[in-house]
N, C-alpha and C positions, 0 to 999 in steps of 0.2 A: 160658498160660505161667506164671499165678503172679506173685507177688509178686518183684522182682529186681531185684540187686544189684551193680555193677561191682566186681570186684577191680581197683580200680585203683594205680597207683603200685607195680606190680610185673615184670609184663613187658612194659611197655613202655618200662622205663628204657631206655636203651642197652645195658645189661650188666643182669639180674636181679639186685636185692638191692644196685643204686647209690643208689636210692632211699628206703631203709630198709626195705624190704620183699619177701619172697618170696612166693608159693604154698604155704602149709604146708597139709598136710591136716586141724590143728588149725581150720586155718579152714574149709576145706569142711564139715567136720562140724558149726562153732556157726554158719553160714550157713543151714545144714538144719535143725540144732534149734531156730532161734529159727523159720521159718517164710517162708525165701523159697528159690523155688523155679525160679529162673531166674537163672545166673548170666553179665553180660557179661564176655568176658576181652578188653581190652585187650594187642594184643603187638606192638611195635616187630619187625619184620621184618629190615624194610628193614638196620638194622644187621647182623642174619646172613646177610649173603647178599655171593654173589661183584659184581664189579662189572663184570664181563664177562658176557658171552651164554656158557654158557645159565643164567648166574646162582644158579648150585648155592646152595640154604641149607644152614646148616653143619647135618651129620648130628645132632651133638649138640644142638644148638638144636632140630631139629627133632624126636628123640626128648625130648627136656623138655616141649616146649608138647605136643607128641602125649599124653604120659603124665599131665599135668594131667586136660584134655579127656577124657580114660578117664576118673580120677578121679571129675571132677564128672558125668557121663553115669550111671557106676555106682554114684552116691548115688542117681541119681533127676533131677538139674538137668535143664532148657534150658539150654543152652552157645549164646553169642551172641560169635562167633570174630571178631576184627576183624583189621584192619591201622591199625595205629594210630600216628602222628607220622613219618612219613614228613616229615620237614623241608623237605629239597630238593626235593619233588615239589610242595610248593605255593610253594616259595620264601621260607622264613623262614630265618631264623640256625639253624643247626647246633647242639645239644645240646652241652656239654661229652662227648667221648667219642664223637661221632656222624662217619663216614667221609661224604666227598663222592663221590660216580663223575660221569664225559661226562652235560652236562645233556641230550646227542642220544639215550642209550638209556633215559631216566627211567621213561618210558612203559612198551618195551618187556619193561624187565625190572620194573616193574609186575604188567605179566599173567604174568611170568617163575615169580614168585615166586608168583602165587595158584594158576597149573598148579599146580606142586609141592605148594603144602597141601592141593588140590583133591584130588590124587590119592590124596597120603599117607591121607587121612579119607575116602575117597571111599566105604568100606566101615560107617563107623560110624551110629550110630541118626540117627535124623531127629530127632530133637529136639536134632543139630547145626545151627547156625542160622547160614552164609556172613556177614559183614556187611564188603560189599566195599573200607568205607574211612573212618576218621573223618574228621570236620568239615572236608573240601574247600574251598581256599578260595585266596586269591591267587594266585599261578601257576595254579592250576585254575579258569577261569571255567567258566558253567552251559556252554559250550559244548564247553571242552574237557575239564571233567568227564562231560560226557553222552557224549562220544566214547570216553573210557577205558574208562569205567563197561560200556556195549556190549560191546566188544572183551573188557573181562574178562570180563565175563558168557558171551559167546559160548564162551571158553577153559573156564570152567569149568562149563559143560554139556556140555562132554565126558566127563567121569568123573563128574559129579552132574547127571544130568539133572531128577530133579524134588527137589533138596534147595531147600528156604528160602533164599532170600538176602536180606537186606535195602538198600538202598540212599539213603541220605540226599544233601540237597542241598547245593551249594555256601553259603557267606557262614554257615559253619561249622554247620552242618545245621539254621538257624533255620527254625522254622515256616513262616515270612513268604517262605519261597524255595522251598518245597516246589513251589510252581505252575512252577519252573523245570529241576522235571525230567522227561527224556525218557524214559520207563519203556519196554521193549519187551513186546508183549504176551505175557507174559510169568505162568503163572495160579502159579506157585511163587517170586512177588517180594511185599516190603512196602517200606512206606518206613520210613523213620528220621529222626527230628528230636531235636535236643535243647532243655531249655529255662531258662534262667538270667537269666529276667527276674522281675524287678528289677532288674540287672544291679548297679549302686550299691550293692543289698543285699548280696545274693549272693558277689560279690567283694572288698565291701570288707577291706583289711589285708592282702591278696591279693599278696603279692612279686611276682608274675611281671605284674602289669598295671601299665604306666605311660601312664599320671600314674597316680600311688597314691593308692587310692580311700580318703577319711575313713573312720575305725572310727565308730561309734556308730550309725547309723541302724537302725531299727527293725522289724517286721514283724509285723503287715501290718495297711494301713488302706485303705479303698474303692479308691484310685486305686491300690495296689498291688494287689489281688487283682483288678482290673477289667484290668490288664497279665495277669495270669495266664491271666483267660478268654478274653482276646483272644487270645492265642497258641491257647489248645486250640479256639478257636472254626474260627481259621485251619485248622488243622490237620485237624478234624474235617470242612469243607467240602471243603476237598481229599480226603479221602479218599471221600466218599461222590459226588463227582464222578468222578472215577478210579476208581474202584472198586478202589484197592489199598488193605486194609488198615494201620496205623499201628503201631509201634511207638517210644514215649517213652524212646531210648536213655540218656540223662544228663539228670538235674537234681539241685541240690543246692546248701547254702549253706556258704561257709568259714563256717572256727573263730573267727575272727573274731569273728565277729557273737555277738550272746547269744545264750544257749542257749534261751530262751523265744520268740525270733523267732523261730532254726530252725527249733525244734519247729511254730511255728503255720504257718513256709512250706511247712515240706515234708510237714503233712497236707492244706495247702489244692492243693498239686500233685497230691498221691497222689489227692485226690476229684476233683478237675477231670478225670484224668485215667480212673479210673472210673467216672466220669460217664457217658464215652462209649464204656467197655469198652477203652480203648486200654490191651495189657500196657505194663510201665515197668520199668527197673533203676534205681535209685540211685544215684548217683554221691558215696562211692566208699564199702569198704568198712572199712577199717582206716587213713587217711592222714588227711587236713587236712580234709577234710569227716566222716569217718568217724563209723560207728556203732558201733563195736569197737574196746576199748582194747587193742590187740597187747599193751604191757609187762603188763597186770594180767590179759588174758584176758576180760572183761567188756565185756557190751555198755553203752553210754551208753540207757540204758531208754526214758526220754521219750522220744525221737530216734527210735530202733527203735519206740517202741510206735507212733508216726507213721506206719510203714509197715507195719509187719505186725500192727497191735491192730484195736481195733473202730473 
C-alpha cells in the first residue's frame, strides 16, 4: 500500500468544510507528488443519512464522497473508506450540527447505511479498502462491536464479496485490544489499530482532551520509544497468531508539541512500524497534526521527510 495519509478534518465534520477543510484536488495531487501512496478518507455518514428504515443517504452526499474515491483511485491511491464519528453509536456527546435518531434502530441502520456504500462502489478497483468503523468504543463493548462488526460484514458481501475490509478493535482501536476481536474466517479481512502513545505527548495542548494535557514535554527518550515498541510488539503478535494481517490506521502528534519532537516521533513510528512490514497512514493531512500548510500550499518538510524520506 505505500506510504499513507488521512485526509482528515474534512468529511468527517458534520457538514464538509465545518472544519476548515475540504477535499480539493490540489491536495490529491501534492499527496502524490510528495510520495504517499495510500490515502485514508475519513467520512462522517452517519449525519447524511435518513433516520428511519431504509435509511436513504442523501444522493448528494453520496455523489461527493463517490467522486472523491474516483479521484483518488485514478491518481493511482489505495483509498481506505471509513465510517467515521458516529457519536451516538458509541454514546458520546453529539458534534455541534450532528442529528440524534431512536437509540432502538442504531444498529440497524449501521448496516443500513454500509449496504448503500457497499453497493454504490461495489463496481470500483480493489485497491478500495472497506474499513467498517473508527475507534469503537463506549456504547460499543468488544462484545457488541464483534456482533455489528459480523452483521456488517455479512451485508456487505453481498455486493463485494472478496473486496478488503479492515476491522479495528474496540477501546478506540488500541493495539492492547486487538486480542478482543472476533474476526470471521474471513481470507479478504485485516485488522486496524491506531497508535498515540505517548499519549501525554501526542496530545498535549489538545482542546478536545480534558483535563488538558501540559504543553512542553518532549520526545523521545528510552521509556517513550520502549511505549512505542510495546504497542507494535503487541500488535505484531496478534497478527502472526491470527493470521490477519495489520494495518497502522492513525498515528500522529499535535501542534502543539515542538516541531523536533514530532519530527523524532513520527519517524520512530514510521520504522517501528516498518520494521514489521505493517502499511500506515498518518494522521492527518493538512489540520492540527498536519504535514501541509493549506494557506501557503507547502508541505512542513522535516515532518514529511519522516515519512516519505530515507
Amino acid at each position: 500500500m505505500g506510504p499513507g495519509v488521512n485526509f482528515g478534518n474534512m468529511l468527517e465534520a458534520p457538514q464538509e468544510g465545518e472544519w476548515g477543510l475540504r477535499v480539493e484536488s490540489a491536495h490529491i495531487d501534492a499527496a502524490w507528488q510528495a510520495g504517499f501512496r495510500t490515502v485514508r478518507l475519513p467520512v462522517r455518514w452517519s449525519n447524511h443519512a435518513a433516520a428511519n428504515y431504509p435509511y436513504a443517504v442523501d444522493p448528494a452526499f453520496m455523489a461527493r464522497v463517490t467522486s472523491v474515491v474516483d479521484a483518488l483511485l485514478g491518481k493511482g491511491f489505495y483509498v481506505v473508506l471509513n465510517l467515521h464519528h458516529h457519536r451516538q453509536l458509541d454514546g458520546d456527546t453529539l458534534d455541534p450540527g450532528e442529528f440524534a435518531v431512536d437509540d432502538n434502530v442504531l444498529e440497524a441502520r449501521f448496516v443500513g447505511i454500509w449496504n448503500q456504500i457497499a453497493r454504490q462502489l461495489a463496481a470500483k478497483s480493489p485497491k478500495l479498502i472497506f474499513e467498517l468503523y473508527n475507534e469503537p468504543h463506549g456504547r460499543l463493548t468488544a462484545a457488541a462491536w464483534n456482533a455489528l462488526a459480523r452483521a456488517t460484514l455479512e451485508t456487505v458481501r453481498l455486493s463485494n464479496p472478496t473486496r478488503l475490509v479492515a476491522l479495528g478493535p474496540t477501546s478506540h482501536s488500541n493495539a492492547s485490544a486487538l486480542g478482543t476481536l472476533a474476526l470471521p474466517n474471513d481470507r479478504n479481512l485485516m485488522a486496524t489499530f491506531h497508535h498515540y502513545a505517548p499519549f501525554d505527548f501526542t496530545h498535549q495542548g489538545a482542546p478536545w482532551v480534558s483535563p488538558a494535557l501540559p504543553v512542553g514535554l518532549t520526545c523521545c527518550n528510552a521509556a517513550q520509544l520502549a511505549e512505542i515498541e510495546t504497542a507494535f510488539a503487541q500488535a505484531s503478535v496478534w497478527s502472526s497468531v491470527s493470521g490477519y494481517p495489520v494495518f497502522l490506521g492513525e498515528f500522529g502528534a499535535y501542534s502543539a508539541a515542538d516541531m523536533a519532537s514530532r519530527v523524532a516521533y513520527t519517524r520512530a513510528v514510521r520504522q517501528a512500524a516498518n520494521a514489521r512490514q505493517m502499511p500506515w497512514a498518518y494522521w492527518e493531512f493538512a489540520s492540527h497534526f498536519g504535514i501541509y500548510d493549506p494557506a501557503t500550499g507547502l508541505f512542513r518538510t522535516e515532518l514529511t521527510a519522516a515519512l516519505v524520506g530515507p
